[in-house]
N, C-alpha and C positions, 0 to 999 in steps of 0.2 A: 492351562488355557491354550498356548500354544499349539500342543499335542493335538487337545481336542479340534481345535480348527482345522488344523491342516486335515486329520482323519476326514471331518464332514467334507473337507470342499475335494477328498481324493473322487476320484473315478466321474468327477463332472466333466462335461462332454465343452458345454459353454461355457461362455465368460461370466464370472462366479468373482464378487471379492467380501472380501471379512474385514471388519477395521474395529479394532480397541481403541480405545482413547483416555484420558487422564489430562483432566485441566486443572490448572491451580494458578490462583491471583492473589496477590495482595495488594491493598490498594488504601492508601492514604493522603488528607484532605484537611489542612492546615489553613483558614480564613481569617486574618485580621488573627490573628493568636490563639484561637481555636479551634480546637482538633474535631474538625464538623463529621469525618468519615473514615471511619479506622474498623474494612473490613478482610476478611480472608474466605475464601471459597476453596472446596476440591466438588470436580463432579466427573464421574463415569461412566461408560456402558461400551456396548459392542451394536454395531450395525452390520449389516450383508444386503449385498445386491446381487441379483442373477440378470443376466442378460438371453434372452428369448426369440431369434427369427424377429426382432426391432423392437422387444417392448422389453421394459425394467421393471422389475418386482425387486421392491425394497421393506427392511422391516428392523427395528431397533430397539434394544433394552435397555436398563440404564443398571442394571446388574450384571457386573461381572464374576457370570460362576459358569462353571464346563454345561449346566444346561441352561444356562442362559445362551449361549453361545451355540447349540445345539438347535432349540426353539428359532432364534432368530434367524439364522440359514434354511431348517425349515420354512420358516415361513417367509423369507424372501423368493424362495424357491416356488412355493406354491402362490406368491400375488405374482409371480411373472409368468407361469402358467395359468394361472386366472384372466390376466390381460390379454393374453394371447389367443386364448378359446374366446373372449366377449369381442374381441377387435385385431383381429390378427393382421401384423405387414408386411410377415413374408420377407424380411430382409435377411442377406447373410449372415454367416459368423463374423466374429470381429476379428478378420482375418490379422490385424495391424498388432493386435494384442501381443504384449510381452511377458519378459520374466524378469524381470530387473531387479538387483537385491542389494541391497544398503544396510549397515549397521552401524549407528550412532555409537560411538566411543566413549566421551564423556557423559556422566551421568548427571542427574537432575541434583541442583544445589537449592536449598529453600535456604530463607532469610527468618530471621525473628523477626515479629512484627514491631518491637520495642525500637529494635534496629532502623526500620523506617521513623517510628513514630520519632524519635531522637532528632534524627539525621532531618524531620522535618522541620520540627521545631526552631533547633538552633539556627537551618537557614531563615527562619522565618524572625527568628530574633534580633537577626546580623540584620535584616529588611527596615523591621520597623525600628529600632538604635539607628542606623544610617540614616535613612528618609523618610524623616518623619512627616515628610509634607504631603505622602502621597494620601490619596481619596482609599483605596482599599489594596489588600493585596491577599494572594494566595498561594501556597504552596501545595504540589501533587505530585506524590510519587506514586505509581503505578510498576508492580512486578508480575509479571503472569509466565505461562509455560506450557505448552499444551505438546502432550507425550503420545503420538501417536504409534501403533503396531497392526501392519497392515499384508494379510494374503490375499494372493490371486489362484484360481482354479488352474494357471498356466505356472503356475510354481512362483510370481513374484512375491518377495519379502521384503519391508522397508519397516526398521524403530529408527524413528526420526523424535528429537527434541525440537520445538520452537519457544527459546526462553527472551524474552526480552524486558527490558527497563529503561524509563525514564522517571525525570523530574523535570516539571513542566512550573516555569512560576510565571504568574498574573500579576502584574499591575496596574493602576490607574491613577487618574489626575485631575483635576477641575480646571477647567480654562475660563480665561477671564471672564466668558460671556455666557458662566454656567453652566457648560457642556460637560458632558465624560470623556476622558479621551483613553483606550486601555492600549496594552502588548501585552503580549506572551511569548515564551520562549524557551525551548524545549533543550534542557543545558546536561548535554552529555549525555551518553548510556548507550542503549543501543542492543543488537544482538548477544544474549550474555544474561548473566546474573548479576544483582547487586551488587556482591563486593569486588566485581569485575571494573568497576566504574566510578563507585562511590566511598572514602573513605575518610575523606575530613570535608567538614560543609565550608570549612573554609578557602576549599579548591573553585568554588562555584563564586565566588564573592567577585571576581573581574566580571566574571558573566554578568552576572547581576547587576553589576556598574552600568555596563556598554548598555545593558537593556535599560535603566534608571535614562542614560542619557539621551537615547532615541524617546523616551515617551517623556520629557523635557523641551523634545525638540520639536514631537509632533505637536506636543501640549500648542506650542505658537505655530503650528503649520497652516498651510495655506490650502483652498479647494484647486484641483487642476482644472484648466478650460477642455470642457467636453469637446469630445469630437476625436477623428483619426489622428494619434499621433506617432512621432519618431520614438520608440522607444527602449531603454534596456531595462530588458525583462529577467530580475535576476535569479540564480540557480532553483531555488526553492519552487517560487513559481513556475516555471517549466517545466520541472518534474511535475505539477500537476495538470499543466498540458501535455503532459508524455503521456497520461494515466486514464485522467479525466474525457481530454479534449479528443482524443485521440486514440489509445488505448482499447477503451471502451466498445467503439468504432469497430474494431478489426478482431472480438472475437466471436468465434465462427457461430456462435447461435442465437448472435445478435448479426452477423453477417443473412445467415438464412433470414431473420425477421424483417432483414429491408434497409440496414444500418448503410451509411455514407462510402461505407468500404465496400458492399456488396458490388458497386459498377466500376470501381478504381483500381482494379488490380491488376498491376503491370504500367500504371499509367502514372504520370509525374503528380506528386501531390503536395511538394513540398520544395522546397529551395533544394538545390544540388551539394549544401552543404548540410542537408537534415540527415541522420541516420539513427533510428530508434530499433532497440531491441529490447525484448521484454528477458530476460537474464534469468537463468537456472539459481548456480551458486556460486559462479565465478563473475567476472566482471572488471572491465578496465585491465586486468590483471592482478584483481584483489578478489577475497570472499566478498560477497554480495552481502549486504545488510539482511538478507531473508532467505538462505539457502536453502536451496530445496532441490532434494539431491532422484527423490523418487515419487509421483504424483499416485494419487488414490485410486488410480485403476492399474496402477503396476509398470508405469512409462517410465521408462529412464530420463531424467530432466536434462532437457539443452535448449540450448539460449533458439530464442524464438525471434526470427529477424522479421520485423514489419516493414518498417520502411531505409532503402540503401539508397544512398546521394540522392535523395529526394522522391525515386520510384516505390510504390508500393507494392511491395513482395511475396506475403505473407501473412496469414491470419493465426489467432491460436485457436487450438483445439483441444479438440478432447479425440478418443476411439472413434466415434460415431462420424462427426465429422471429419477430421482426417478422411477416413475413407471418401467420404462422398465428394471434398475438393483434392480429391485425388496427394494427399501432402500429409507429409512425415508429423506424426504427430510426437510434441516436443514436452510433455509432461504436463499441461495446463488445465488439465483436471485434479481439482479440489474442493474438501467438505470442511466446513466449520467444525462443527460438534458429532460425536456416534450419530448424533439422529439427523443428519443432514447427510444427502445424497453429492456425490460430486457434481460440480458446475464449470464450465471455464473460466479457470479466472488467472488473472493476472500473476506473477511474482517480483522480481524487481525491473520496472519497465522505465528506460531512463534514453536520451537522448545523447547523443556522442559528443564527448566536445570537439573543438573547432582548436585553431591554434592564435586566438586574439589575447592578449591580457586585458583585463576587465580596465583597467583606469587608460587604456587607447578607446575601449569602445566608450566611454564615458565622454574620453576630452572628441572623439566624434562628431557630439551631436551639438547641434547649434541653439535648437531650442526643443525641446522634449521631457520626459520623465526617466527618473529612474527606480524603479519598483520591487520593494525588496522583501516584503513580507506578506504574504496570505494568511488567511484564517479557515476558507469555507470557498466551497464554489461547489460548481452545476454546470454538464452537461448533454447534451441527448445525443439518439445513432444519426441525427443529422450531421456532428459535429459541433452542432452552435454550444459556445460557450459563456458561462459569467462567473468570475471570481470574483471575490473581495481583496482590496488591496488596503493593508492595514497600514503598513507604512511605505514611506517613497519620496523620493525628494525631486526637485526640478532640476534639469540640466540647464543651464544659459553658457551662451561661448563656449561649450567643452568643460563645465567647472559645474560641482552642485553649486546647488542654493537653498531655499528653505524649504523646510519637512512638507510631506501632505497629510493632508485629515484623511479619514477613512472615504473610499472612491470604489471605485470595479472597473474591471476590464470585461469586452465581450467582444463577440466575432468567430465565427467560421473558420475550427481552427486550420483546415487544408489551406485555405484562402490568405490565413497568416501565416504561416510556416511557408507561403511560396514568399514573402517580404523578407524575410532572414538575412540579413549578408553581414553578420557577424556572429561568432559563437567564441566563446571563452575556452581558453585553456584548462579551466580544472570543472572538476561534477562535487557536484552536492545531491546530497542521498538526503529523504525521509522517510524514516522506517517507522513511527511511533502511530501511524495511523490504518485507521480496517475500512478497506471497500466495502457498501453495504449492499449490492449486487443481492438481492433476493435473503444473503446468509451473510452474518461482517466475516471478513477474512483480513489479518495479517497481512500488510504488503507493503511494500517500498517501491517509492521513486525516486527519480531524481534526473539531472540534466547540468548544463555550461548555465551561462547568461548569456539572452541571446539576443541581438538587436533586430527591432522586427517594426512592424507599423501595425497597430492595436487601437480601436474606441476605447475611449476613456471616460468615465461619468466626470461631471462636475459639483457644483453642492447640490 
């Protein structure tokens, strides 16, 4: 297969790419002590893209054999010749195009599914024996992998693994006045395979406490008073204002479409203490939760700077753009599945920390919130944001106090990122979640805790 590719995409003049692919998931689903979803997938194929004087012909199989891969370059070849004769734009080559070549080292590790089913059960055993007073509970482990092998007509080569795993448990409660009150929480795993993370279920059982004990506390918690407050917004949530609120905003073919970023570049958009980068495979000075070492049109990946001490600096790209905002393009074209086309899209985009400790910015605030767990949020190329805030407690004099009920934050995220004047010393990353940007994608955020001024709902 190899062979064959490279052969078809020799003596192309344009920018040409070829991608194999190989996805495989396991995925199980433990509810109240029954194993509601215990399944495994593999699926395959090969896609190609030709690039044409500005138009793209694209075309994909879900068989990988020497003529399917054959077929499919042909006929990428001839729909971007087709587009070009019915609507032609007359644009250059891609002159930015690279050759960048990566080879994954470690090989693909698969789990038995008994192995999950097990390893689910017994947490789910140790749940219902310990608490038995809760309303429902659940257990998810989810393992997936998606094995990409990808050329370029310009000689790029990248086999890249993306393996990842978690275990996600659900539970819930009844409050006095016959409400539901739920959490979740997503305990361990990470980039990797299973038995990189998971080997006795009884490694998980503190987790599971701490999490028992916040939905005890939220069980009695209180609604916040709406309106603009002082608040610490912690790591978790930030990272989905690096992503969401923000992120979103600054890439470049949602910048052409009119996004909030399109008229802010170069201009303050944030506190002098914001600095957001969207992250290759390094990070802080660690591997990034999502590394991604070579993007699907052949870019060598490096950390994409958006926003520095508050100025915004930089959008991401792909080929196309790049050229046209005249700027280095830093690997942020990517496809889900063979039959998905590259898109810009994010990789690990996370917000720098600051050098505060979180229990200073806490004894800070005089009267405010402090906000520690999201579920779900929304936002658009204006900016505006709303998240859900699952849990959080009140500040009074510098000191928590009681839990809150489920609430939301919103607002304009440039407009709150310029209220910032504290950020925490350490990042928390989440990687267990896919952008659904057109195609879901893999990706990680993450950020400090950050003290900022936010609307908050009330009941």
């Amino acid at each position: 297969m190899d062979d064959y590719i490279k052969k078809a995409l020799a003596g192309v003049t344009d920018h040409a790419e070829a991608r194999m692919q190989t996805a495989r998931g396991r995925h199980v689903s433990v509810v109240g002590g029954n194993l509601v979803g215990n399944t495994s997938y593999v699926t395959h194929g090969v896609g190609a893209r030709f690039y044409k004087d500005g138009v793209w012909g694209f075309a994909s199989d879900s068989a990988c054999t020497p003529e399917s891969a054959a077929a499919v370059i042909a006929a990428a070849k001839e729909n971007a010749a087709l587009l070009h004769s019915r609507k032609p734009k007359n644009k250059p080559a891609l002159a930015n195009a690279q050759a960048a070549r990566y080879t994954e080292a470690r090989p693909f590790r698969d789990v038995d599914q008994k192995a999950l089913t097990d390893y689910a059960r017994a947490l789910d055993g140790y749940i219902e024996k310990t608490y038995p007073d809760l309303a429902s509970r659940s257990v998810v482990i989810s393992a997936n992998c998606i094995e990409k092998t990808m050329y370029t007509a310009e000689g790029a080569f990248a086999y890249q693994l993306f393996p990842r795993v978690y275990v996600i448990v659900i539970l819930s409660a009844e409050t006095a006045d016959g409400a539901t009150v739920e959490l979740y929480d997503i305990l361990g795993g990470g980039e990797g395979y299973f038995p990189d993370y998971y080997d006795d279920p009884a490694a998980l059982h503190e987790a599971v406490d701490g999490l028992y004990r916040e939905l005890m506390a939220k069980k009695e918690g209180v609604f916040p008073n709406a309106g603009e407050r002082l608040c610490i917004i912690d790591s978790a949530i930030a990272g989905m204002v690096a992503h969401e609120a923000v992120g979103h905003t600054t890439e470049a073919d949602l910048v052409l479409a009119g996004s909030v970023a399109a008229t802010n570049l170069n201009k303050q958009v944030a506190s002098p203490l914001i600095s957001l980068t969207d992250f290759a495979h390094t990070a802080f000075g660690e591997r990034a939760p999502l590394p991604v070492y070579v993007d699907d049109e052949g870019t060598e990946c490096k950390d994409a700077v958006i926003i520095k001490d508050g100025i915004l600096v930089g959008y991401m790209n792909n080929l196309e753009s790049a050229a046209h905002f005249g700027m280095e393009p830093m690997g942020n074209a990517r496809a889900y599945a063979y039959s998905d086309e590259p898109l810009i899209r994010m990789r690990n985009t996370a917000l720098h920390p600051g050098t505060d400790k979180l229990a200073d910015m806490i004894a800070s605030v005089d009267d405010g919130y402090y906000l520690t767990r999201t579920q779900n949020g929304q936002a658009d190329t204006t900016g505006e944001f709303m998240f859900g805030i699952t849990m959080g407690y009140e500040i009074k004099n510098g000191k928590l106090g009681r839990a809150l009920r489920d609430t939301t934050i919103s607002g304009v995220a440039f407009n709150m990122l310029k209220t910032v004047d504290m950020l925490s010393d350490t990042v928390h990353w989440d990687s267990a979640g896919y952008c659904g940007k057109k195609q879901p994608m893999p990706v990680s955020m993450g950020g400090p805790a950050i003290r900022c001024r936010v609307n908050i709902g009330g009941r």
